[in-house]
N, CA, C and O atoms as CSV, one atom per row, in Angstrom:
chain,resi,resn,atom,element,x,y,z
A,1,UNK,N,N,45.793,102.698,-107.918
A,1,UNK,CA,C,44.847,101.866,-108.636
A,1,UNK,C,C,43.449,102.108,-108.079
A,1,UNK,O,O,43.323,102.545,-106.935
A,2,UNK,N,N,42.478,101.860,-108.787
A,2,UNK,CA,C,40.497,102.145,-108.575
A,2,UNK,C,C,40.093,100.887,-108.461
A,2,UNK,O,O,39.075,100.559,-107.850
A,3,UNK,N,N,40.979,99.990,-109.126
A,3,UNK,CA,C,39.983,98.390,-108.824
A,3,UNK,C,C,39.994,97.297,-108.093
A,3,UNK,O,O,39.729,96.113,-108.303
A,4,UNK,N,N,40.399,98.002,-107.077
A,4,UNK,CA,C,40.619,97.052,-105.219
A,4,UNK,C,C,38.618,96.659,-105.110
A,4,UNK,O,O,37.574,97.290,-105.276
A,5,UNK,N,N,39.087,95.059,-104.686
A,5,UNK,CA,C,37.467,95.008,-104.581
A,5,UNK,C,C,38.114,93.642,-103.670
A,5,UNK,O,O,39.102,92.908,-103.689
A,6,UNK,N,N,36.651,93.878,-102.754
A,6,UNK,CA,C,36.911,91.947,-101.963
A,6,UNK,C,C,36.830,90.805,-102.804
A,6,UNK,O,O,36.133,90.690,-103.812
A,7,UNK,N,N,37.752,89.807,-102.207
A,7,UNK,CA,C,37.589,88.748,-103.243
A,7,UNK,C,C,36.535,88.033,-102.735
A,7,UNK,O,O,36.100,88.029,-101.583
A,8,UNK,N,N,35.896,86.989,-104.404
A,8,UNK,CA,C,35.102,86.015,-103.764
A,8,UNK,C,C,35.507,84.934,-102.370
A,8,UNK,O,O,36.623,84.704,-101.906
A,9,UNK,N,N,34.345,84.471,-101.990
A,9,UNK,CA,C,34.833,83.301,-101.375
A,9,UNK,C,C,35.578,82.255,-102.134
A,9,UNK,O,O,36.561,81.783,-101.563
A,10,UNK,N,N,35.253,81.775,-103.425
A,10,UNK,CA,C,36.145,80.838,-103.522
A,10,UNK,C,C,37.965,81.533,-103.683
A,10,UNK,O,O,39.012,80.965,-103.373
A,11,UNK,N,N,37.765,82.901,-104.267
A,11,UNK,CA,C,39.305,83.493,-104.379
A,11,UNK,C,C,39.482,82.841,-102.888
A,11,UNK,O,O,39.826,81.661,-102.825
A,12,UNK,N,N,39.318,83.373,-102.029
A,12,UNK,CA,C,39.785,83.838,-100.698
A,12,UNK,C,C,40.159,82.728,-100.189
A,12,UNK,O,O,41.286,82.576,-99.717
A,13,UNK,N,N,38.964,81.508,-100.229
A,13,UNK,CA,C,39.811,80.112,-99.780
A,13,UNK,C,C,40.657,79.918,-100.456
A,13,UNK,O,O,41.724,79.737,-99.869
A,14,UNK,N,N,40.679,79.874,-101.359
A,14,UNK,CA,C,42.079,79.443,-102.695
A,14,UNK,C,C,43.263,79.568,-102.121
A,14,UNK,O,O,44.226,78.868,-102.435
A,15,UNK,N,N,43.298,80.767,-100.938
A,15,UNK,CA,C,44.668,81.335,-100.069
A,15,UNK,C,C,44.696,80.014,-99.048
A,15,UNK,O,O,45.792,79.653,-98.617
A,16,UNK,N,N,43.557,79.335,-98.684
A,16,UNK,CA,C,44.269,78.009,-97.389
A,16,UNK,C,C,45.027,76.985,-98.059
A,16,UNK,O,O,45.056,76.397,-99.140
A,17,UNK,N,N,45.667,77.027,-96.878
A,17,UNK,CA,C,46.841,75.721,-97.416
A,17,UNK,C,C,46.377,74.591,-95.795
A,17,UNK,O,O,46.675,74.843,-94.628
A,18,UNK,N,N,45.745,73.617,-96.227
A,18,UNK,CA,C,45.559,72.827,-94.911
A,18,UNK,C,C,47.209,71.831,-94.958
A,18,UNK,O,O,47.335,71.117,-93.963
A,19,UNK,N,N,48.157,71.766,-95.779
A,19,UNK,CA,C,49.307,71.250,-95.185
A,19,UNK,C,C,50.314,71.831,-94.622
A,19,UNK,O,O,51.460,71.381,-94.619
A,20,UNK,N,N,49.873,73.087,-94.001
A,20,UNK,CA,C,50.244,74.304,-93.097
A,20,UNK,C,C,49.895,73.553,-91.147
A,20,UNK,O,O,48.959,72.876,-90.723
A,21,UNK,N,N,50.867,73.983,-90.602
A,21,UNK,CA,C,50.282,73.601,-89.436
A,21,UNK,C,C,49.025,73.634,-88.814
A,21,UNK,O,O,48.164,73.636,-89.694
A,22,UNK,N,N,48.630,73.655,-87.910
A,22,UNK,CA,C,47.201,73.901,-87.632
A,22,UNK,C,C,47.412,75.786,-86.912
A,22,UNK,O,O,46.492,76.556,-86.636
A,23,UNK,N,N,48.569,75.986,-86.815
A,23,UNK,CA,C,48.713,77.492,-86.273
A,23,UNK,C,C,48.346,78.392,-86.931
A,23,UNK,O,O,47.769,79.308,-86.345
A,24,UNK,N,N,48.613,78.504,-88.946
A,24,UNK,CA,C,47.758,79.197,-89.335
A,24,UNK,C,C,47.587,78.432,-90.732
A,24,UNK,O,O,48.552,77.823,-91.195
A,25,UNK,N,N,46.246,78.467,-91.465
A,25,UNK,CA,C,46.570,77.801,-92.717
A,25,UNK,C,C,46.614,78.789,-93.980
A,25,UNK,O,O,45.695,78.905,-94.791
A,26,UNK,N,N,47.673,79.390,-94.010
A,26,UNK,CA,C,47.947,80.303,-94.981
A,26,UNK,C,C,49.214,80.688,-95.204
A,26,UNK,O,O,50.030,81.003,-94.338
A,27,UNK,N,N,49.406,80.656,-96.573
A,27,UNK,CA,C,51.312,81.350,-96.864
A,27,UNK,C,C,51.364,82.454,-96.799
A,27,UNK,O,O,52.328,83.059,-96.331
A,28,UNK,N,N,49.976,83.164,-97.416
A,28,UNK,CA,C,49.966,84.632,-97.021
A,28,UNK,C,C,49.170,85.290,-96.346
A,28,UNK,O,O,48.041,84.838,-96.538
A,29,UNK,N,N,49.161,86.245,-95.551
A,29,UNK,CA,C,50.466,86.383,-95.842
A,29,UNK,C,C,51.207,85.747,-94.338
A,29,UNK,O,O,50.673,84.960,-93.557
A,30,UNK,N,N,52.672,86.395,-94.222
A,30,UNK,CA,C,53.021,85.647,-92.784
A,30,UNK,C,C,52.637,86.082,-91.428
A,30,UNK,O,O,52.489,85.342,-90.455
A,31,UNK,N,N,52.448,87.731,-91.481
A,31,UNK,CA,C,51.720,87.761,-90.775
A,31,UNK,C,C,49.917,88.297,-90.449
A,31,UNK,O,O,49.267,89.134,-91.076
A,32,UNK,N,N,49.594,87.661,-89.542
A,32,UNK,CA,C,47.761,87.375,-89.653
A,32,UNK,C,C,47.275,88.056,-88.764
A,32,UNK,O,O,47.802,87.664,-87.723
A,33,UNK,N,N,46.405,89.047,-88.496
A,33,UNK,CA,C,45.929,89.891,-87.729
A,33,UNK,C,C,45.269,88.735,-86.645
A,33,UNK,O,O,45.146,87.527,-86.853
A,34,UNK,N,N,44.880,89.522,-85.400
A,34,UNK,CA,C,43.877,88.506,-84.082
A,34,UNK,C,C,42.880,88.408,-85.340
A,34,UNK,O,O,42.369,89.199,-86.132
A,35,UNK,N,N,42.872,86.842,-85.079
A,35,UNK,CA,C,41.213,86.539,-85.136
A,35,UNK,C,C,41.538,85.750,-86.781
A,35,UNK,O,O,41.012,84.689,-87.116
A,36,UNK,N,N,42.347,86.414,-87.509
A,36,UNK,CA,C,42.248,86.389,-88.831
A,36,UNK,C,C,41.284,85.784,-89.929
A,36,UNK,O,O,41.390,84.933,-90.812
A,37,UNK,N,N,40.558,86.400,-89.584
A,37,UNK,CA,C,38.758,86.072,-90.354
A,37,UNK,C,C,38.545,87.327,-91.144
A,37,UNK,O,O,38.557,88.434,-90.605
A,38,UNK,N,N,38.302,87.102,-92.751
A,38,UNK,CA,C,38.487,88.157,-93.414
A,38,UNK,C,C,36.970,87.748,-94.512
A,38,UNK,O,O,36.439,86.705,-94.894
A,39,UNK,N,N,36.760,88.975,-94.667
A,39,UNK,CA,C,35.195,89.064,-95.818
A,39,UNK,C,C,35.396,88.506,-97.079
A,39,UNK,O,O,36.464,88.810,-97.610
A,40,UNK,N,N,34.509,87.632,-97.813
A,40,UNK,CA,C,34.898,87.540,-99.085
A,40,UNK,C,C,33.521,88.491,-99.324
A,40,UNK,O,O,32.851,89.002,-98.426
A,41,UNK,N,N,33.244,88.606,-100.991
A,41,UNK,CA,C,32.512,89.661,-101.245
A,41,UNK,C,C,31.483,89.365,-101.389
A,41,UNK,O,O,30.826,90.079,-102.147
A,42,UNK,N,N,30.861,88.276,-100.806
A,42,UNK,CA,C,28.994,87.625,-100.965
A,42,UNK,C,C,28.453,88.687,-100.405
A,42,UNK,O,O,29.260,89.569,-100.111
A,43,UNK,N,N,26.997,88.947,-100.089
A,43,UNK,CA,C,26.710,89.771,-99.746
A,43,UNK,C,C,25.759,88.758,-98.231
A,43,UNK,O,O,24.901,89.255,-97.501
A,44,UNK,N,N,26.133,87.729,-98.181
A,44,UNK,CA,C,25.489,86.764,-96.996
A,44,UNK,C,C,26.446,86.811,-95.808
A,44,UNK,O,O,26.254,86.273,-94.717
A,45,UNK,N,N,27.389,87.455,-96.136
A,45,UNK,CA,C,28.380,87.788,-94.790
A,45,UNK,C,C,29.335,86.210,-94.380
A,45,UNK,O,O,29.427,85.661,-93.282
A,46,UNK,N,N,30.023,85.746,-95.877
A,46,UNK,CA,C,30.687,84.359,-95.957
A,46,UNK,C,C,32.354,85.047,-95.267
A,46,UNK,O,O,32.885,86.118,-95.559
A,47,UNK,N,N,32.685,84.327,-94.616
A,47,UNK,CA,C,34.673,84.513,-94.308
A,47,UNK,C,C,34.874,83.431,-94.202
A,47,UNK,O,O,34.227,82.389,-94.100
A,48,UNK,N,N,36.136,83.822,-94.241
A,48,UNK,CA,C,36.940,82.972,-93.968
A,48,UNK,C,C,38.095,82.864,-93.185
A,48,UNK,O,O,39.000,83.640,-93.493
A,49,UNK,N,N,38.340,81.928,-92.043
A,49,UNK,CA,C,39.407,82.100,-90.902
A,49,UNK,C,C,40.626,81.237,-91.098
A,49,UNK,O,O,40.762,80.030,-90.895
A,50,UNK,N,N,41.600,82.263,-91.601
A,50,UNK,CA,C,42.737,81.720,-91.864
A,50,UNK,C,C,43.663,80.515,-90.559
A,50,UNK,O,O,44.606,79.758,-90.789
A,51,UNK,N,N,42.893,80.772,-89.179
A,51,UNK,CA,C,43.008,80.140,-88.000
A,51,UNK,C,C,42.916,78.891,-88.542
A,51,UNK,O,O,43.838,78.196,-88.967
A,52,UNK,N,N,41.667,78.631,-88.501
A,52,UNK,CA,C,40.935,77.109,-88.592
A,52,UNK,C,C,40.747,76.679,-89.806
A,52,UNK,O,O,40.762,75.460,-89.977
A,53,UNK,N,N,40.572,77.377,-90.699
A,53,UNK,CA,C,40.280,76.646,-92.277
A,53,UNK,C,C,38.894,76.797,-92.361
A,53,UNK,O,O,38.387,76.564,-93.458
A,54,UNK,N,N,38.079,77.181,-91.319
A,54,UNK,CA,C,36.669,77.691,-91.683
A,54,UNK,C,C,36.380,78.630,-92.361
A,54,UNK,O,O,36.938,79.706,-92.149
A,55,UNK,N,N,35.236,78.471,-93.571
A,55,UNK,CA,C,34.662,78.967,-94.141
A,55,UNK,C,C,33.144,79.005,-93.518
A,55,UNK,O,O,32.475,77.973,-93.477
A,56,UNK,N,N,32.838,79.774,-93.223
A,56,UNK,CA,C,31.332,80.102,-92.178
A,56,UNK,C,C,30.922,81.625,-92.435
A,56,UNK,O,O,31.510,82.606,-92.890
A,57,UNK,N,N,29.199,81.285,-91.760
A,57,UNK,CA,C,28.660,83.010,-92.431
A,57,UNK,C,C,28.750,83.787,-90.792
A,57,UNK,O,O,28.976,83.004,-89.869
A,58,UNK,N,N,28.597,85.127,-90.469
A,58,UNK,CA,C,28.919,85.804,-89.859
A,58,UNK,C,C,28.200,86.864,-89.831
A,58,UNK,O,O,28.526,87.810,-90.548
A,59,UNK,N,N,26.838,86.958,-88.835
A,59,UNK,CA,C,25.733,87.937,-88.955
A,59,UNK,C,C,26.441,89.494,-88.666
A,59,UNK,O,O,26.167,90.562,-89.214
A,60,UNK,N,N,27.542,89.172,-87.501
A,60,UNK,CA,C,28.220,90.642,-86.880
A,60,UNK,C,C,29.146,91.698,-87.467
A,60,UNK,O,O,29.576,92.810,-87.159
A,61,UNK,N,N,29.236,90.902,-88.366
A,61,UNK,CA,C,30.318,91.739,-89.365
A,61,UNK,C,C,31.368,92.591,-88.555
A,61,UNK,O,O,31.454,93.819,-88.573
A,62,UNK,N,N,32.098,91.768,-87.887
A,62,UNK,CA,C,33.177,91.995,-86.902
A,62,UNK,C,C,34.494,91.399,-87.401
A,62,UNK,O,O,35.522,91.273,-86.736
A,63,UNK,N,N,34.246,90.949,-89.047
A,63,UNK,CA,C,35.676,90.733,-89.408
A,63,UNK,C,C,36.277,91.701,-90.343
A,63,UNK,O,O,35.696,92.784,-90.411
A,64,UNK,N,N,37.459,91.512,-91.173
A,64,UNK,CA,C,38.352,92.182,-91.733
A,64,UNK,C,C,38.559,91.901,-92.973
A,64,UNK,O,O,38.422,90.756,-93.403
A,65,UNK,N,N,38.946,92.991,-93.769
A,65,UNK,CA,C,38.390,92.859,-94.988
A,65,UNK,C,C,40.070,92.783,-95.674
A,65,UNK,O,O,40.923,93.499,-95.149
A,66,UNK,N,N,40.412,91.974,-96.731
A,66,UNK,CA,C,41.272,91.465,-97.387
A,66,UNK,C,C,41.331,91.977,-99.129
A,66,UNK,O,O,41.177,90.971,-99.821
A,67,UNK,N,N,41.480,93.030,-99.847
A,67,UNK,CA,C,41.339,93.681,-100.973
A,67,UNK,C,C,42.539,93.315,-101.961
A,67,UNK,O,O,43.747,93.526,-101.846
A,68,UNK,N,N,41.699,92.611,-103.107
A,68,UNK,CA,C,42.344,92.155,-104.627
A,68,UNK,C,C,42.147,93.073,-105.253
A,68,UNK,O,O,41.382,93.958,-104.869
A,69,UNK,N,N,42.801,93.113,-106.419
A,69,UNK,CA,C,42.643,93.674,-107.667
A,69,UNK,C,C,43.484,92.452,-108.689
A,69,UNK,O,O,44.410,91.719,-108.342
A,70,UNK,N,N,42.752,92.543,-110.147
A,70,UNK,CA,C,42.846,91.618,-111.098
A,70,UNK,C,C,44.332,91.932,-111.869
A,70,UNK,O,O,44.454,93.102,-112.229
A,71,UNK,N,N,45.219,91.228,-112.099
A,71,UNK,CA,C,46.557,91.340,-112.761
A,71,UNK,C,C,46.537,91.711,-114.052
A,71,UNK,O,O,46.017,91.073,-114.968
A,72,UNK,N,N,47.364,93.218,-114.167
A,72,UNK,CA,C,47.105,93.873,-115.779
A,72,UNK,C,C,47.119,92.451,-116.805
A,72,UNK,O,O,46.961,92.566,-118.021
């Protein structure tokens, strides 16, 4: 496929589940890289940390990038 692109921030939160433990808040997937703070596609440098449930901006661009594509 050609149309892998980052998701927005709101896609990307859409993935927290805060009635998830506080260990990770996400179903997906099960497993979460260190750190698990991944890019949505703003161009203000927005993530989101599947850790904490934070959504925060990020001058270092030291996180990891998470790639959608739209369902035929």
């Amino acid at each position: 496929y050609t149309d892998w692109r980052l998701p927005s921030k709101n896609e990307l939160s859409s993935l927290l589940n805060f009635d998830k433990s506080m260990t990770l808040y996400s179903d997906f997937p099960i497993f979460m890289p260190s750190g698990g703070r991944f890019w949505s596609s703003t161009s203000r440098g927005i993530y989101i940390n599947f850790y904490t449930g934070e959504v925060s901006y990020d001058g270092n661009k030291t996180n990891l990038g998470r790639c959608v594509r739209n369902a035929d």
